[in-house]
Every structure is written in C-alpha cells, then in structure tokens.
BALOBA-1460 file (C-alpha; in Angstrom, 3 decimals):
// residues 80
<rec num="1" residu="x" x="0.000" y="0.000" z="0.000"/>
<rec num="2" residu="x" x="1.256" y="3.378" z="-1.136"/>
<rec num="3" residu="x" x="0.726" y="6.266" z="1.770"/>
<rec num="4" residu="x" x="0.186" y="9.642" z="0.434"/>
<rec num="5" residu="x" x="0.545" y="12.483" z="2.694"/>
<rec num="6" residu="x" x="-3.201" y="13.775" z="3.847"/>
<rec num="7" residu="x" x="-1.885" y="17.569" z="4.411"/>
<rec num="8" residu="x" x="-0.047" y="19.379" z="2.457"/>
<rec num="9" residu="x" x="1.045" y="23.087" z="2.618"/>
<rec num="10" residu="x" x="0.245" y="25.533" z="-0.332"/>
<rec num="11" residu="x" x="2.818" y="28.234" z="-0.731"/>
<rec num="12" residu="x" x="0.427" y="31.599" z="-1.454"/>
<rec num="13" residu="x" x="3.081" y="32.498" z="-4.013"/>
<rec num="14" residu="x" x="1.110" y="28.968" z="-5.622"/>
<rec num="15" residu="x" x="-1.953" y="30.870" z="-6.253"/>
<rec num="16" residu="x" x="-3.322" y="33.566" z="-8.186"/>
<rec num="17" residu="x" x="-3.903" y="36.591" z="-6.096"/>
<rec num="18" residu="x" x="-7.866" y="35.819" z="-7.053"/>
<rec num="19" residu="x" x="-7.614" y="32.646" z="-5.622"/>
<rec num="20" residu="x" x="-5.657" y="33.362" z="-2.508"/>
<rec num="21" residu="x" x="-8.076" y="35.929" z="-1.881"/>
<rec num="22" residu="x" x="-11.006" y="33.715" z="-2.033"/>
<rec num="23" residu="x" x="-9.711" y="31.165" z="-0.070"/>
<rec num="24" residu="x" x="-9.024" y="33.961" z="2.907"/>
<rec num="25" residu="x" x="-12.652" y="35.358" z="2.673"/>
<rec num="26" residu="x" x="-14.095" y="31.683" z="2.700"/>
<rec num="27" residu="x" x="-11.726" y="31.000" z="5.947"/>
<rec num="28" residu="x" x="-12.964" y="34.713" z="7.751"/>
<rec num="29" residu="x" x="-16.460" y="34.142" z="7.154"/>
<rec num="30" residu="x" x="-16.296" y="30.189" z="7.898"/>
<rec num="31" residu="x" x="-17.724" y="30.987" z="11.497"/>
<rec num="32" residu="x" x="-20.332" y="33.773" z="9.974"/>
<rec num="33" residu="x" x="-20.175" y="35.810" z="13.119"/>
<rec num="34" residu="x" x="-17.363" y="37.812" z="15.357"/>
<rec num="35" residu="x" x="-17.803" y="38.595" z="18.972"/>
<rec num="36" residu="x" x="-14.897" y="40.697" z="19.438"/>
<rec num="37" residu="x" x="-14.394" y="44.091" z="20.855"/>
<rec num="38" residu="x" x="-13.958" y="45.789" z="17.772"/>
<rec num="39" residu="x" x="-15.829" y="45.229" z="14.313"/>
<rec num="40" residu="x" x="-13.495" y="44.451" z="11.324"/>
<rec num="41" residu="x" x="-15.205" y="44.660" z="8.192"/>
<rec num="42" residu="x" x="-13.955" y="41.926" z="5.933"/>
<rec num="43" residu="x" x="-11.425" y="43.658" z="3.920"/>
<rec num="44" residu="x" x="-9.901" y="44.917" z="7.074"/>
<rec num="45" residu="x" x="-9.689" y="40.764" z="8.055"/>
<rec num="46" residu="x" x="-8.757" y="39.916" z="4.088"/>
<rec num="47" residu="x" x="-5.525" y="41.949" z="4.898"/>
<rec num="48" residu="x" x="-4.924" y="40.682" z="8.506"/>
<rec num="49" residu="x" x="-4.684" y="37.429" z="6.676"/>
<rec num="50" residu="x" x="-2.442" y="38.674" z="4.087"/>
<rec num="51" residu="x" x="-0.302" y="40.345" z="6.194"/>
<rec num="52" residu="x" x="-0.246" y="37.062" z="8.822"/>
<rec num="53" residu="x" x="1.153" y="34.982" z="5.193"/>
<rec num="54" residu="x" x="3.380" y="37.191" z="4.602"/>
<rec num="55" residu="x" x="5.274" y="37.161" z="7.720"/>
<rec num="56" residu="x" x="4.401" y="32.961" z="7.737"/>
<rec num="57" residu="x" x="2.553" y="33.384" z="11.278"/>
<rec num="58" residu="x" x="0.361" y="31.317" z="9.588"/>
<rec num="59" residu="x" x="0.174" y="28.716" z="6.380"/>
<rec num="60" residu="x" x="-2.124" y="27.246" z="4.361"/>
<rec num="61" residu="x" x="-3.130" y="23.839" z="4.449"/>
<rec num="62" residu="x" x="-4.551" y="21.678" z="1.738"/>
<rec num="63" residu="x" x="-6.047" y="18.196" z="3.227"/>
<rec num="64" residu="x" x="-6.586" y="15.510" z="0.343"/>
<rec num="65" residu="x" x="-8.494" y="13.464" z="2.902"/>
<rec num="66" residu="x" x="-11.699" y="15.656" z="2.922"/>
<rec num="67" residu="x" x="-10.683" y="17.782" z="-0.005"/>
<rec num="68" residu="x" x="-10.825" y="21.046" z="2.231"/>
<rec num="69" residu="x" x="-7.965" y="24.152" z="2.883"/>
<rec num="70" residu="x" x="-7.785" y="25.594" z="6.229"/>
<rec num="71" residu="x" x="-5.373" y="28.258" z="7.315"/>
<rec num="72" residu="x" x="-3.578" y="27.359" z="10.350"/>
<rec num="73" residu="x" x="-0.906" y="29.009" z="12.647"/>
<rec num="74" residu="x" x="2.569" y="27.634" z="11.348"/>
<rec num="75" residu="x" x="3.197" y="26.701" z="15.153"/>
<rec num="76" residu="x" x="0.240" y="24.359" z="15.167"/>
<rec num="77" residu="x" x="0.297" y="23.379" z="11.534"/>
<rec num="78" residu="x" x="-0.225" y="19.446" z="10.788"/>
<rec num="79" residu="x" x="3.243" y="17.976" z="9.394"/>
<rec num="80" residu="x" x="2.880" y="14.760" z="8.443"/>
C-alpha cells in the first residue's frame, strides 16, 4: 500500500492573487459571526490574513483526505 501524505502546505506564491483571496474570505467568514471588541469589516480581516502569510505566522493547508484548505498558525500546523 502506497501512503500519500493527507496535508499538504500551499505556498500563497502557488496561487493567483484571485484565488488566494477567495480562499481567505471563505476561511474569515467560515464561522459567519465575530464577537470581538472591535468590528473588522472583511477587507480589514482579508488583509490581517495577508499580512499574517506574509510574515508565515500562519500557512495554508490543503487536506486531500476531505478535499478542504484551512489556514492554520505555522506553530500548530499538521506535518505529516
């Protein structure tokens, strides 16, 4: 039996900018609601994101398992 890694981690410099940027939005509004202090409207999260890849605080993750992308924290990202 072969094993094939379930997670793998998708460089953003591997997607088109219109791509990236949908995958962000669908991460933010995932949970559809935000209880903290401060309102960010989603452009203001789109570039938290951004800004969070570009520093790799955080990475995303492609799992062929269930066919899904996440973005995780690089400290708790799943290395298989």
């Amino acid at each position: 039996m072969i094993m094939i890694e379930a997670v793998v981690e998708i460089p953003p410099s591997a997607l088109t900018e219109e791509i990236l940027r949908a995958i962000i939005e669908e991460f933010i509004t995932r949970e559809g609601t935000d209880y903290g202090a401060y309102e960010y409207s989603l452009d203001e999260k789109v570039e938290q994101i951004f800004e969070q890849l570009n520093k790799q605080e955080v990475v995303i993750q492609f799992d062929q398992r269930t066919e899904s992308v996440n973005i995780v924290r690089k400290n708790s990202a799943v290395v298989w």
